[in-house]
C-alpha positions as CSV (number, residue, x, y, z in Angstrom):
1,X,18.6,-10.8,-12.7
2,X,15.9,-8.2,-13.6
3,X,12.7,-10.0,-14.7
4,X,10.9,-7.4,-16.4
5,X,13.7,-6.7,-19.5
6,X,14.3,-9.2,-22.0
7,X,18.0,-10.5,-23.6
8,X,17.9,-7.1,-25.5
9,X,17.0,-5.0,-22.3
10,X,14.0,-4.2,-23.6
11,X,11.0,-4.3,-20.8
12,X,8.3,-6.7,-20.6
13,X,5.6,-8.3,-18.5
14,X,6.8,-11.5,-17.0
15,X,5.1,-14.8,-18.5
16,X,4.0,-16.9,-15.6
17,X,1.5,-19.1,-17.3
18,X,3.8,-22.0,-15.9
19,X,4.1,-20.9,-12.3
20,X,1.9,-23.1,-9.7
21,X,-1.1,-21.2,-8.2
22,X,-0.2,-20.5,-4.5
23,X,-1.5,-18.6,-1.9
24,X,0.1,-15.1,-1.8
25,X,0.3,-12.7,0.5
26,X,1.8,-9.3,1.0
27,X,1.8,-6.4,3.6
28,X,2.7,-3.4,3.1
29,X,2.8,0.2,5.2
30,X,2.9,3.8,5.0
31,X,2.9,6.8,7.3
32,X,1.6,10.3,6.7
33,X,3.1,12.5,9.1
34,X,0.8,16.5,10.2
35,X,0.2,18.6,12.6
36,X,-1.2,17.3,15.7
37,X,-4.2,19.5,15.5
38,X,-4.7,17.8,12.0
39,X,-5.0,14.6,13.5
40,X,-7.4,15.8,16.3
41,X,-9.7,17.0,13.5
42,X,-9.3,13.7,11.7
43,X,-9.9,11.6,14.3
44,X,-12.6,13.4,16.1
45,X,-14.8,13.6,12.8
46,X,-14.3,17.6,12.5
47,X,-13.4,17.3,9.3
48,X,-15.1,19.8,6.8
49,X,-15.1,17.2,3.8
50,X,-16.2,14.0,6.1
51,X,-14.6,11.1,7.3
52,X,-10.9,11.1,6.2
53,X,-10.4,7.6,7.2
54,X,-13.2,6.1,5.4
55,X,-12.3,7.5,2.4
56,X,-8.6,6.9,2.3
57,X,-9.6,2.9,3.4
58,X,-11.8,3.0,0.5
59,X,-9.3,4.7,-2.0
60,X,-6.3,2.0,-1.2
61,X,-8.8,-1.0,-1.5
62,X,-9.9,0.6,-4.8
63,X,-5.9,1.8,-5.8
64,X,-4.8,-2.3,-5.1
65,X,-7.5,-3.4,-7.5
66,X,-6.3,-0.9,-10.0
67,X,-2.7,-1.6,-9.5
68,X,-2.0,-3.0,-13.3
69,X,-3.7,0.5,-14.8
70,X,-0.9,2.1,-13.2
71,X,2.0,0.1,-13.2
72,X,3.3,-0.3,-16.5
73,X,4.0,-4.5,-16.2
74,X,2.2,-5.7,-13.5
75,X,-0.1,-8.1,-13.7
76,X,-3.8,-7.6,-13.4
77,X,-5.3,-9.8,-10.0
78,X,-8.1,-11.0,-9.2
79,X,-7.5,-10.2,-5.8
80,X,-9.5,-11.9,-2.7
81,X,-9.1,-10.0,-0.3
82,X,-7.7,-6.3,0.5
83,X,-7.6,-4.6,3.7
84,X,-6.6,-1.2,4.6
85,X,-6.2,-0.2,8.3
86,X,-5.4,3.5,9.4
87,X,-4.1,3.8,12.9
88,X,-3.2,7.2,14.7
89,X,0.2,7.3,16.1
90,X,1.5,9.1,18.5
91,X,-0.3,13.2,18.2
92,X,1.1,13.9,14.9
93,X,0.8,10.8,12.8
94,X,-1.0,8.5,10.6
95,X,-0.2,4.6,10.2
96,X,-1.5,2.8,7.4
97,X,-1.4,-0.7,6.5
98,X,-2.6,-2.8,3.1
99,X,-2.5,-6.2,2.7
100,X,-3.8,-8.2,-0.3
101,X,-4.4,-11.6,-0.3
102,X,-4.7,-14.3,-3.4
103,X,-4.2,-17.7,-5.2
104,X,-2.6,-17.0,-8.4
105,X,0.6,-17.3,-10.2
106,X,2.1,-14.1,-8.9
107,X,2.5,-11.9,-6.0
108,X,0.7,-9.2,-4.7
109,X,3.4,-6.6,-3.3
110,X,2.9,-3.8,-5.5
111,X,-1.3,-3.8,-4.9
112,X,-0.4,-3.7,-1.1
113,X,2.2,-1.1,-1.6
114,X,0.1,0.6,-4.2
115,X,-2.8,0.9,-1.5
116,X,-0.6,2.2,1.1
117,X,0.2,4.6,-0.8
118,X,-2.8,5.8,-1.9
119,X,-4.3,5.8,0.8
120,X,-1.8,8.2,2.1
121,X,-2.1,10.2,-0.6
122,X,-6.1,10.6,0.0
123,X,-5.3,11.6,3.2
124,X,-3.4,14.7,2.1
125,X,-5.3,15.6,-0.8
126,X,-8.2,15.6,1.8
127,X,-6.1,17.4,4.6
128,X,-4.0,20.0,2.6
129,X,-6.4,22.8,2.6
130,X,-5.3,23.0,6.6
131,X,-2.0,21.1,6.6
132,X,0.1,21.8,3.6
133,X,3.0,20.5,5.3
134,X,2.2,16.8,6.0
135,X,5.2,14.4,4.7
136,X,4.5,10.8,3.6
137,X,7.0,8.5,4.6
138,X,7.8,4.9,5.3
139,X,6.1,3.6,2.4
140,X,7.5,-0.1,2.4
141,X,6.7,-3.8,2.0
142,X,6.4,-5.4,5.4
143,X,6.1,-8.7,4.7
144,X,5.4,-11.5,1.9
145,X,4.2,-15.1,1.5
146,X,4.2,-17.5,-0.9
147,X,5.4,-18.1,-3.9
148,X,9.0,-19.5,-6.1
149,X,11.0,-17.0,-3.2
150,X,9.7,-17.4,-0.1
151,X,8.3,-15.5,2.8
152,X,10.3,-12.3,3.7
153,X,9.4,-10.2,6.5
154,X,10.8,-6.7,7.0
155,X,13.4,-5.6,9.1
156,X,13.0,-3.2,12.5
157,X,13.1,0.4,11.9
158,X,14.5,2.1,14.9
159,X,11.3,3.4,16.7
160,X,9.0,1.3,14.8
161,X,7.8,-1.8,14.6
162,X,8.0,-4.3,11.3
């Protein structure tokens, strides 16, 4: 059953003024794929417009808060905590990981998602100027917790690791 559409299919914002406040957690990932020599500029602080780590940490934590201005029906949070880690992988690769944290009546999946995805984003918009062909892929929830449904944790993609 889709949540968001009422008995007329029509969409709307889920009332959860009688769900229990619970801890909820959510994990999400993305990964932003360049040229290795991109990378090496990244991560050896050659970059002509500054630290493009910093900034893309501090666009995802910013991105989760705003999550509700940008999805149509989701909830706005008071979120307690967001964290955004970048990670080089390999020599042509970025890793990034969000995860939200609260107590509230509703989960947090689409602000960790939402950061992971922005924060890939900043990276290219800060990157393109010498790597127009960076690809962002693997944006996906890695795990969940709390809440009516449960935990759920993501399944192994070949290669990487959930």
């Amino acid at each position: 059953m889709l949540t968001h559409l009422d008995s007329q299919g029509r969409a709307n914002m889920v009332d959860v003024s009688d769900k229990a406040l619970t801890v909820r957690e959510a994990v999400a990932e993305a990964l932003v794929r360049m040229r290795p020599e991109t990378l090496q500029m990244i991560t050896q602080g050659d970059h002509p417009k500054g630290d493009v780590f910093a900034v893309a940490r501090i666009a995802g934590i910013q991105a989760a808060k705003k999550t509700s201005d940008l999805i149509p029906l989701c909830h706005p949070l008071m979120l307690t905590s967001v964290k955004v880690e970048l990670t080089p992988e390999g020599v042509d690769a970025v890793r990034i990981t969000a995860r939200c944290k609260l107590t509230g009546q509703t989960g947090v999946e689409m602000e960790a998602l939402t950061a992971a995805s922005v924060a890939a984003l900043t990276i290219y918009d800060m990157c393109k100027a010498v790597d127009r062909g960076m690809v962002i892929e693997a944006v996906r929830l890695l795990e969940k917790v709390g809440g009516k449904s449960g935990a759920f944790k993501a399944e192994s993609v070949a290669g990487e690791q959930a």
